[in-house]
C-alpha positions as CSV (number, residue, x, y, z in Angstrom):
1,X,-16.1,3.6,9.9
2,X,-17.9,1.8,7.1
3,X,-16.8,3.5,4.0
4,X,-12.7,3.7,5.0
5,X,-11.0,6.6,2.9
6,X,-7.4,4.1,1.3
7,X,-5.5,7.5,0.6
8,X,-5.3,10.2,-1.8
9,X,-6.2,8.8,-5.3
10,X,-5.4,11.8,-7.5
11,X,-4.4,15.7,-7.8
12,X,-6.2,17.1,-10.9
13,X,-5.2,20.7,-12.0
14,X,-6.0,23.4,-14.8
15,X,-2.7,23.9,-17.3
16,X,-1.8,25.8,-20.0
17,X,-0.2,24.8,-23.3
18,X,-1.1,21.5,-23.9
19,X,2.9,20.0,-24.9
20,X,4.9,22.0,-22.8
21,X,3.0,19.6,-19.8
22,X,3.5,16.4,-21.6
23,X,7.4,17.5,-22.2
24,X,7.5,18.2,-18.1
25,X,5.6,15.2,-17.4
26,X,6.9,12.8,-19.6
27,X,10.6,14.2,-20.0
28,X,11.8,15.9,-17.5
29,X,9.8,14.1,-14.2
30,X,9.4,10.7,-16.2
31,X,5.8,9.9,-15.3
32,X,3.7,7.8,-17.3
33,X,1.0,8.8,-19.8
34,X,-1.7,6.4,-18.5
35,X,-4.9,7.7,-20.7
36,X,-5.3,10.2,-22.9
37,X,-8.9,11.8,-22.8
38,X,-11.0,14.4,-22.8
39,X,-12.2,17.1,-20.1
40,X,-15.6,15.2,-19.8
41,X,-17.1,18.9,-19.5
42,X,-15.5,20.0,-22.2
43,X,-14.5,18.0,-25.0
44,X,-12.2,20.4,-26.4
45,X,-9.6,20.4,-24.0
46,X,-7.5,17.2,-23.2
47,X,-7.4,15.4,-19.6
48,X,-3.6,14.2,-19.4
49,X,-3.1,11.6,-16.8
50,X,0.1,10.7,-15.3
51,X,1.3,8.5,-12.7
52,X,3.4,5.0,-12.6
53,X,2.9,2.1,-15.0
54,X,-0.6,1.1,-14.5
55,X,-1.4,4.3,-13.0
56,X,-2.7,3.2,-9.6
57,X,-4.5,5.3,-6.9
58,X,-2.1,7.1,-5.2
59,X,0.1,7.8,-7.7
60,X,-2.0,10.0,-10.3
61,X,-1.4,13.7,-11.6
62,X,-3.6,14.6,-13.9
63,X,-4.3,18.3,-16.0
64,X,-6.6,20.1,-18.5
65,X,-4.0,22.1,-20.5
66,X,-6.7,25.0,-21.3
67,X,-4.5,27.2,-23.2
68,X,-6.4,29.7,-25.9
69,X,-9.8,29.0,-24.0
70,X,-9.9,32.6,-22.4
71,X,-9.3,30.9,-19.3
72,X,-7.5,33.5,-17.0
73,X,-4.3,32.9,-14.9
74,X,-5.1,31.6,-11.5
75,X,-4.1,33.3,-7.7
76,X,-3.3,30.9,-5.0
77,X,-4.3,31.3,-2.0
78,X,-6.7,30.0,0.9
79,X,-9.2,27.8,-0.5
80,X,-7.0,25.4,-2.8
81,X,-4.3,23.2,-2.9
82,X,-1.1,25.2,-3.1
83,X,1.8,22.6,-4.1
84,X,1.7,18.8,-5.1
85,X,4.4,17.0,-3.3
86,X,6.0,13.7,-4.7
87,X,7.5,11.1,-3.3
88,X,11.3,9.9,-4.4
89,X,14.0,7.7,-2.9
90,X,16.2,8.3,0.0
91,X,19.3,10.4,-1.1
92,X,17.7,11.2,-5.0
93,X,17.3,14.6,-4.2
94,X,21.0,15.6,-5.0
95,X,20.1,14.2,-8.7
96,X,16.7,15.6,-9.1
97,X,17.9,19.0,-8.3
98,X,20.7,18.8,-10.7
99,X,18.4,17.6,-13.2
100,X,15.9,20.3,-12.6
101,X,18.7,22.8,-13.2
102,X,20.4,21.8,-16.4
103,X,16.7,21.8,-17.8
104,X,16.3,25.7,-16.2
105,X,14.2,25.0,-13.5
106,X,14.6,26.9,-10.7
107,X,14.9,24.7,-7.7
108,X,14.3,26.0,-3.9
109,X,14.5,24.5,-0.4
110,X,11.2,23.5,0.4
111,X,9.4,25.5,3.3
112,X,10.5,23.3,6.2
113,X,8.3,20.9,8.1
114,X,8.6,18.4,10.1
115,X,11.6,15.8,9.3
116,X,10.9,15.9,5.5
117,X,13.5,16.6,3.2
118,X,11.8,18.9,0.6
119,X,12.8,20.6,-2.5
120,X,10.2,23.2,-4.2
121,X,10.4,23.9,-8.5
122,X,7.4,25.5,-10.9
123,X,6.4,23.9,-14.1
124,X,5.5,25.6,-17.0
125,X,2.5,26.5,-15.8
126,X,3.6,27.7,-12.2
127,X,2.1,25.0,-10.7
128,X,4.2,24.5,-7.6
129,X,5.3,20.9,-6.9
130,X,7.5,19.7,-4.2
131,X,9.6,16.4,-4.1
132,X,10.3,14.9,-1.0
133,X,12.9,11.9,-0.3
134,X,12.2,9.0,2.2
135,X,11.4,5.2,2.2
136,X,8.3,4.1,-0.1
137,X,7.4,0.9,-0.9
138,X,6.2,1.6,-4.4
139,X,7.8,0.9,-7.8
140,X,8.5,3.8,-10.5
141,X,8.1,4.0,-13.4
142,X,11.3,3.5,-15.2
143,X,11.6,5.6,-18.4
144,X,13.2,8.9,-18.7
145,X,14.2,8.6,-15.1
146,X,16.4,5.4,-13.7
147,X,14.0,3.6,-11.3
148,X,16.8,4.3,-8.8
149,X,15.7,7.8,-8.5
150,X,12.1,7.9,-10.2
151,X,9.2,9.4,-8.9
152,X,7.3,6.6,-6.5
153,X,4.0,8.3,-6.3
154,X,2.2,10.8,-4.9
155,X,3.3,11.9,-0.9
156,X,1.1,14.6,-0.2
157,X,-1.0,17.8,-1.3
158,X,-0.8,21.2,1.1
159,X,-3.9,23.2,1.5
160,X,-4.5,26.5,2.4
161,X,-7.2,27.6,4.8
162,X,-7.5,30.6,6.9
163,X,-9.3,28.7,9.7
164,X,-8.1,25.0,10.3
165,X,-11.1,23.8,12.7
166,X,-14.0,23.8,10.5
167,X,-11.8,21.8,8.3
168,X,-10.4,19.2,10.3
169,X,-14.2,18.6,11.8
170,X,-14.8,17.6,8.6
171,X,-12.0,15.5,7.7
172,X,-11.6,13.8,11.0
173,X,-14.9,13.4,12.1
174,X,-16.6,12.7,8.4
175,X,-13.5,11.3,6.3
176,X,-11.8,9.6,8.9
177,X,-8.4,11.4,8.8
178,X,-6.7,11.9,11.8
179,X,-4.2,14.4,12.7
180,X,-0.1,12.7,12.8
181,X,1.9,16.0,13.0
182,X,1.5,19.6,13.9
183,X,4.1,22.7,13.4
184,X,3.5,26.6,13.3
185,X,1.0,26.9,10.7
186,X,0.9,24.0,9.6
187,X,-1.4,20.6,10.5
188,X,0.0,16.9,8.8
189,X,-3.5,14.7,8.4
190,X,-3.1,11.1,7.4
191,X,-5.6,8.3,6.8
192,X,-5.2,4.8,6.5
193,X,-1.8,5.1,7.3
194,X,0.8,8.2,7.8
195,X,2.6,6.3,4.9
196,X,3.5,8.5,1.6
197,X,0.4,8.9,-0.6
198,X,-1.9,9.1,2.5
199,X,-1.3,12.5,3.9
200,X,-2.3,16.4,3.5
201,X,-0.9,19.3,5.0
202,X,-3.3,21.8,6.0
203,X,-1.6,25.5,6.3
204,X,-3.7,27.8,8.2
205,X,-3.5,31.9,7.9
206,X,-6.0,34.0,9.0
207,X,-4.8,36.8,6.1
208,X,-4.7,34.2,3.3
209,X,-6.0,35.9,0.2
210,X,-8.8,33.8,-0.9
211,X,-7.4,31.7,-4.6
212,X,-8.9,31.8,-7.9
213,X,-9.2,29.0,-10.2
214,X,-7.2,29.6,-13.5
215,X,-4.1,28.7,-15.0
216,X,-1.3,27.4,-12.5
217,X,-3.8,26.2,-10.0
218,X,-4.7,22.9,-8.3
219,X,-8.6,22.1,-9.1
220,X,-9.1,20.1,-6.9
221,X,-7.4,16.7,-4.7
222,X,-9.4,13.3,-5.2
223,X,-9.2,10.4,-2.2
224,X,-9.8,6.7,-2.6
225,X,-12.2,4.7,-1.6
226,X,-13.0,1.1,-2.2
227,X,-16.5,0.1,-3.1
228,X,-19.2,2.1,-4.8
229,X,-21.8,1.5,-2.1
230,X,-19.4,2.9,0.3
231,X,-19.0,5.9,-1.8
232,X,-23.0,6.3,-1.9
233,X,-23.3,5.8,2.2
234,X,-20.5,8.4,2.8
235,X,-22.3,10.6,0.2
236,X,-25.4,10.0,2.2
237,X,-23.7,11.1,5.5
238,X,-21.8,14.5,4.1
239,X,-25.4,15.5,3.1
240,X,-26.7,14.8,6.3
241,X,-24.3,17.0,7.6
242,X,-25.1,20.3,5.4
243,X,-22.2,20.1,2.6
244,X,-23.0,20.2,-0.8
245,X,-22.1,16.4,-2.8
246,X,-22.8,16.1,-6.6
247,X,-24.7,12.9,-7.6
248,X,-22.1,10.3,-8.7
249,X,-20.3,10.7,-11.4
250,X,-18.7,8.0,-14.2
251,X,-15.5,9.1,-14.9
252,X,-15.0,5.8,-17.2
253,X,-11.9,5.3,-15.1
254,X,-13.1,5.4,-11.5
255,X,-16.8,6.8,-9.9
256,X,-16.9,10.3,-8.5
257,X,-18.5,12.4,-6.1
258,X,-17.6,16.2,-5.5
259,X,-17.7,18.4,-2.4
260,X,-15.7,21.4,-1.0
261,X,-15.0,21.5,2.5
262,X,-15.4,24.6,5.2
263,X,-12.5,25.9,4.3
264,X,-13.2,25.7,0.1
265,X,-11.2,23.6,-1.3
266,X,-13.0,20.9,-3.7
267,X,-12.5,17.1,-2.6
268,X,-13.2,14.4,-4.4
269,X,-14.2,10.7,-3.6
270,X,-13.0,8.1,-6.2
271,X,-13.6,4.9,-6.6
272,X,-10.4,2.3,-6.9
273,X,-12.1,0.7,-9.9
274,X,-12.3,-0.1,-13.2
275,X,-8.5,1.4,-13.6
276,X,-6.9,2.7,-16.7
277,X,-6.8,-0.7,-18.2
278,X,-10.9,-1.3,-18.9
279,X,-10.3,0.2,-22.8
280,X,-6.6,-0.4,-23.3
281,X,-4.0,-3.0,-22.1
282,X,-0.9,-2.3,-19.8
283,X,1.4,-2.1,-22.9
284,X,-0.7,0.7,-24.9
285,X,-1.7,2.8,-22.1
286,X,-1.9,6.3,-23.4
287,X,-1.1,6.0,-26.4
288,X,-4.5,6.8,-28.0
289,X,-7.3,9.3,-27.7
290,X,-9.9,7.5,-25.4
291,X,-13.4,9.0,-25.6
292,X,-16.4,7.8,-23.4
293,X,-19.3,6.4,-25.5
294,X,-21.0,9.8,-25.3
295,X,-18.3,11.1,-27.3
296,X,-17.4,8.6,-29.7
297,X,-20.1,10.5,-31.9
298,X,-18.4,13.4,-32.2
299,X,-14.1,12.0,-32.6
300,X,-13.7,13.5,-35.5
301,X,-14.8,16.8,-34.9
302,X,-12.9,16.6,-31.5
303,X,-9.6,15.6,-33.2
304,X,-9.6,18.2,-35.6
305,X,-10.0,20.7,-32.8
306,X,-7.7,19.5,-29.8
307,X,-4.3,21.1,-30.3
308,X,-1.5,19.0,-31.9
309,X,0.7,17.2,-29.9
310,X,3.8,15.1,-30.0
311,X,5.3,12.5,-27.5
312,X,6.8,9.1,-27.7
């Protein structure tokens, strides 16, 4: 294959109030505030993203927190990403869920599969994220969390589909996964590597409601690729057979293209390049309000109407 998919690059998803994410994110699950933005479609509403110090590919979670827009609580259901699932050392789960607990969280078994150990929690805005223990390579970021136990990266995103083969034409036959693991309802996929940070599970059922976007709910799952004209050829080759790509999009951070697959939930292509780094060093990531040169016309009206936040 001449455009190789590297492995998931981000999990983007829609938020409510704005500081009860950065306090969950920042405090209580000690990721990293890599860049502070906008929603490029809507300069009103902040894009948080999160991940480990330089925020590489792999390990990004990024939201819109679009509390008092009118924007309705989400359903989830076929059609979406249902849970986010990170990736933390070999025998950290005992401390996460103690940690999750004195902070109030409710903390569940995860829904079995395979040889994972899972557990299952909500966040403020329901969104359901998993963490699963096992070895990973990758460094965490050590803040609020001792790199002993801290969050490595992401492992994997689960989608929900009510008919698996349309789907898994498309991602191994067009992106290049490949199926590693099967159970009842449930199909692993993995690309480049059955490594954390380089597989979905795809959970198939027939009666799945279909989801709405909204509050509480995954937007959509991005994967990396390397090169920009390998990007354009694999756009060229999805058109060619019948889905629907957006041109390329500059996302300042990385390149974009946009699809949904036969089963409805929206993928994304990103590019590994620039990074976070282009418009602030390592140090400062963050810590300012970055705007693209589109924006930088209208900062101060934009400051004066995103909410107030605090976080150190």
């Amino acid at each position: 294959m001449s455009h190789p998919l590297l492995g998931l690059h981000h999990v983007t998803a829609t938020a409510a109030d704005a500081q009860d994410d950065l306090d969950f994110c920042l405090d209580l699950l000690g990721l990293r505030l890599v860049k502070k933005t906008v929603n490029f479609d809507n300069h009103n509403v902040y894009h948080f993203y999160y991940g480990d110090e330089r925020g590489a590919p792999g390990t990004i979670w990024t939201t819109f927190p679009y509390k008092g827009w009118g924007v309705p609580v989400g359903e989830k259901g076929a059609g979406q990403i249902i849970a986010t699932t990170f990736s933390v050392p070999p025998g950290s789960l005992p401390f996460w869920q103690a940690r999750l607990r004195e902070h109030g969280v409710n903390v569940a078994e995860g829904r079995a599969r395979f040889h994972d150990e899972v557990i299952a929690f909500r966040d403020p805005s329901d969104l359901i994220f998993e963490l699963v223990a096992g070895h990973d390579d990758r460094t965490g970021w050590d803040s609020t969390v001792d790199a002993a136990s801290a969050i490595r990266g992401l492992h994997s995103v689960t989608m929900v589909v009510r008919d698996p083969k349309p789907t898994l034409a498309v991602m191994t036959g067009l992106l290049g996964w490949q199926v590693v693991d099967e159970m009842d309802g449930r199909i692993r996929v993995a690309v480049n590597g059955n490594q954390p940070g380089h597989m979905i599970d795809i959970l198939h059922d027939a009666d799945a409601t279909p989801a709405k976007n909204g509050l509480g709910t995954v937007h959509h799952v991005a994967m990396a690729i390397a090169e920009e004209d390998q990007q354009l050829q694999l756009r060229e080759e999805l058109l060619a057979a019948g889905l629907k790509v957006t041109e390329v999009r500059d996302r300042q951070y990385f390149k974009s293209i946009y699809f949904r697959e036969p089963g409805g939930v929206l993928f994304e292509v990103a590019t590994m390049k620039p990074g976070f780094t282009v418009d602030e060093d390592l140090r400062s990531l963050g810590l300012d309000l970055k705007l693209p040169p589109w924006e930088e016309p209208h900062r101060s009206e934009i400051e004066t109407k995103l909410p107030a936040i605090d976080y150190a």
